[in-house]
KOLKE-875385 format. One record per residue (C-alpha): residue number from 0; x, y, z. Coordinates in steps of 0.1 Angstrom, whole numbers, plus 5000, padded with zeros to 4 digits. Layout:
REM residues N
<i->NUM; X->X; Y->Y; Z->Z>
...
This chain:
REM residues 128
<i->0; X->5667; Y->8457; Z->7206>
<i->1; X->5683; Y->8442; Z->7173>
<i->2; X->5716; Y->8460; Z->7164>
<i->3; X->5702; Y->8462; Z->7132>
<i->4; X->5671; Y->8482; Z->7141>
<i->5; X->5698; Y->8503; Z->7164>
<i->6; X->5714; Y->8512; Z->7139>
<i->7; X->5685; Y->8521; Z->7115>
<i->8; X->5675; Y->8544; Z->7146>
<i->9; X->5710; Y->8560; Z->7144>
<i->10; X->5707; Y->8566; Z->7105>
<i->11; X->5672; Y->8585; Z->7111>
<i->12; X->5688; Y->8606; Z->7140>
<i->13; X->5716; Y->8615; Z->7119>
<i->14; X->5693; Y->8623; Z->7089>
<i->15; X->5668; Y->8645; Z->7110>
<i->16; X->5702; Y->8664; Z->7124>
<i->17; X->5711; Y->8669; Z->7094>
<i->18; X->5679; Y->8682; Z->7077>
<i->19; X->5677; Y->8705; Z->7111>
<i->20; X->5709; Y->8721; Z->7099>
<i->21; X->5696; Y->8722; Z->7059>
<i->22; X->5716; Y->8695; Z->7045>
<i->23; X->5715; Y->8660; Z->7019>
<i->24; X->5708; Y->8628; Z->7042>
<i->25; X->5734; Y->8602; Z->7041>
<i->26; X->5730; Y->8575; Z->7024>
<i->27; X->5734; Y->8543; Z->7039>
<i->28; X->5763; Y->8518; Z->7023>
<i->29; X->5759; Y->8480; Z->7029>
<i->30; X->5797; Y->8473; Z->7025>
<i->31; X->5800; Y->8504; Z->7054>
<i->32; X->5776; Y->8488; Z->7076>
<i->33; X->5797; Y->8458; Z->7079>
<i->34; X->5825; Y->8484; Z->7086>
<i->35; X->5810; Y->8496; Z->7112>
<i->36; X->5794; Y->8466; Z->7130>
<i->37; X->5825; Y->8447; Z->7132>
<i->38; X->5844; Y->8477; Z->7149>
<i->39; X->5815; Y->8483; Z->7173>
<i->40; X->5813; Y->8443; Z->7180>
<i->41; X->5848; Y->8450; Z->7192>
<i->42; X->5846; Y->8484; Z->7207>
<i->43; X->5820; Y->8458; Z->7234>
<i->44; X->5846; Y->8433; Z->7236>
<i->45; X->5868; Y->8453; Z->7241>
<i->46; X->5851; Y->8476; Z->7269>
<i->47; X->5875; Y->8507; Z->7253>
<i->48; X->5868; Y->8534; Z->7226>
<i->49; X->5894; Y->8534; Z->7205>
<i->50; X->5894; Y->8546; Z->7167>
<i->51; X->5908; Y->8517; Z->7138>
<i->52; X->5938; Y->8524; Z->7121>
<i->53; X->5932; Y->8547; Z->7093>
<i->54; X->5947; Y->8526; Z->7069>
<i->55; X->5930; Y->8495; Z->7078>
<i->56; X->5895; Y->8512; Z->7071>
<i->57; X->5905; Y->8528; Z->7040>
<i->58; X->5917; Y->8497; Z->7028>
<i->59; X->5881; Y->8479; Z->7036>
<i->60; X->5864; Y->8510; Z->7019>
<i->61; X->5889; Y->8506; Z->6993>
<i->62; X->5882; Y->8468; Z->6984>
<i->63; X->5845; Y->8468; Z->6995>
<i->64; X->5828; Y->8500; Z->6983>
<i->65; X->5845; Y->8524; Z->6967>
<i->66; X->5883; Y->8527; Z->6951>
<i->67; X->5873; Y->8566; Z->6943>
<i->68; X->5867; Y->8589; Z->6975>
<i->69; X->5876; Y->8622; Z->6986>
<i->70; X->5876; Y->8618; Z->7020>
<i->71; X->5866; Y->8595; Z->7049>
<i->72; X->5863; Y->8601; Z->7085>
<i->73; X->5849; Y->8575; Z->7113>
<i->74; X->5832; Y->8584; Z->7147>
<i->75; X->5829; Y->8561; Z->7176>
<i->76; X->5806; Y->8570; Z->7203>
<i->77; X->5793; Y->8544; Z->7237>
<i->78; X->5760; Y->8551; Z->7256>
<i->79; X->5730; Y->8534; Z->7275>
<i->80; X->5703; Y->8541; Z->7250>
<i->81; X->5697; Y->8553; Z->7214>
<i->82; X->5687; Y->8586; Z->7219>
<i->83; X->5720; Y->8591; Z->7241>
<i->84; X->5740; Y->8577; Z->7206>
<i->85; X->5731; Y->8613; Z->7188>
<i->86; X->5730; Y->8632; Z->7217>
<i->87; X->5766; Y->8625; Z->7230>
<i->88; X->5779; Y->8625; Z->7190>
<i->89; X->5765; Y->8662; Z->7187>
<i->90; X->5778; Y->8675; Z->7224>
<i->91; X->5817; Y->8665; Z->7207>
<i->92; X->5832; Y->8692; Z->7182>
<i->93; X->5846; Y->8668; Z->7160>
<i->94; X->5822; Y->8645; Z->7158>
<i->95; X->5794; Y->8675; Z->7154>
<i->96; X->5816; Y->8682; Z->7124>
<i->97; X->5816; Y->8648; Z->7107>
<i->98; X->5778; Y->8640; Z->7109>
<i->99; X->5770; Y->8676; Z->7095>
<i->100; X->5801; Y->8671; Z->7069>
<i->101; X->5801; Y->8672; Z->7034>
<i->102; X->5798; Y->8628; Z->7034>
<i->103; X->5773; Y->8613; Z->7008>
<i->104; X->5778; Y->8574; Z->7027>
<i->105; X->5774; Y->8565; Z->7060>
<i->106; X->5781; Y->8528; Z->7078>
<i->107; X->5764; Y->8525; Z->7109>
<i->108; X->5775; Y->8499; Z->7130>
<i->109; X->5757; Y->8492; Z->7170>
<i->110; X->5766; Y->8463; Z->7191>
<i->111; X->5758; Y->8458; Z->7228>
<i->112; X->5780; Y->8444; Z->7256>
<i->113; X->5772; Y->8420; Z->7283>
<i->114; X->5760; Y->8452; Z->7309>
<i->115; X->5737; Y->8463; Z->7281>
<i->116; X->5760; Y->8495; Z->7272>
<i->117; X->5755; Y->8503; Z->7235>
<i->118; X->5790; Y->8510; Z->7213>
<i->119; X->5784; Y->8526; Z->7175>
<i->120; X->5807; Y->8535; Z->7149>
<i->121; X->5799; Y->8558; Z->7120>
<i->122; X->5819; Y->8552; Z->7090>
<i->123; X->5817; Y->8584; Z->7065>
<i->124; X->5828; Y->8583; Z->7031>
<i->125; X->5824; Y->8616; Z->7003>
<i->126; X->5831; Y->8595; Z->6971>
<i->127; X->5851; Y->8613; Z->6939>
């Protein structure tokens, strides 16, 4: 399947989780997006989860979608299908917390590695 149409799947997970638990959908940010696909394209190369420095993606969010934001947070996740993407975010705590935070934006990024394994990263952003 297209990473773009992965990732659209992803959004309407989140979404539905989110109006489960009574809450705004995110709204999807081009400039996250790319955010988040080029981290998951090299979450795949890679083969690791690993988080990107802090400071690199609040720069990128910085330049490329907002200079004004409250808080940002990012969530990485690796699984064999879609559905597994928003079931193994909402088994973690932290990353429970992050989707059903108080984020407006959202960058959803999937990309798949050569054994077919699927590696997202959620970028969240609650702009000032």
């Amino acid at each position: 399947m297209p990473e773009d149409l992965l990732a659209a799947g992803l959004l309407a997970d989140v979404n539905q989780a989110r109006a489960d638990a009574g809450l705004r959908p995110l709204r999807s940010d081009a400039g996250l997006n790319r955010l988040a696909q080029d981290w998951s394209r090299q979450l795949a190369a890679a083969g690791t989860l690993a988080h990107r420095d802090p400071a690199e993606a609040n720069a990128w969010i910085e330049a490329k979608v907002t200079a004004r934001w409250r808080a940002t947070a990012e969530s990485v996740v690796q699984a064999h299908s879609g559905s597994e993407l928003l079931t193994t975010l909402l088994a973690s705590a932290q990353h429970r917390a992050q989707l059903l935070g108080a984020f407006e934006w959202v960058g959803i990024g999937v990309a798949t590695d050569d054994h077919g394994a699927l590696w997202a990263t959620l970028n969240y952003v609650d702009p000032d």
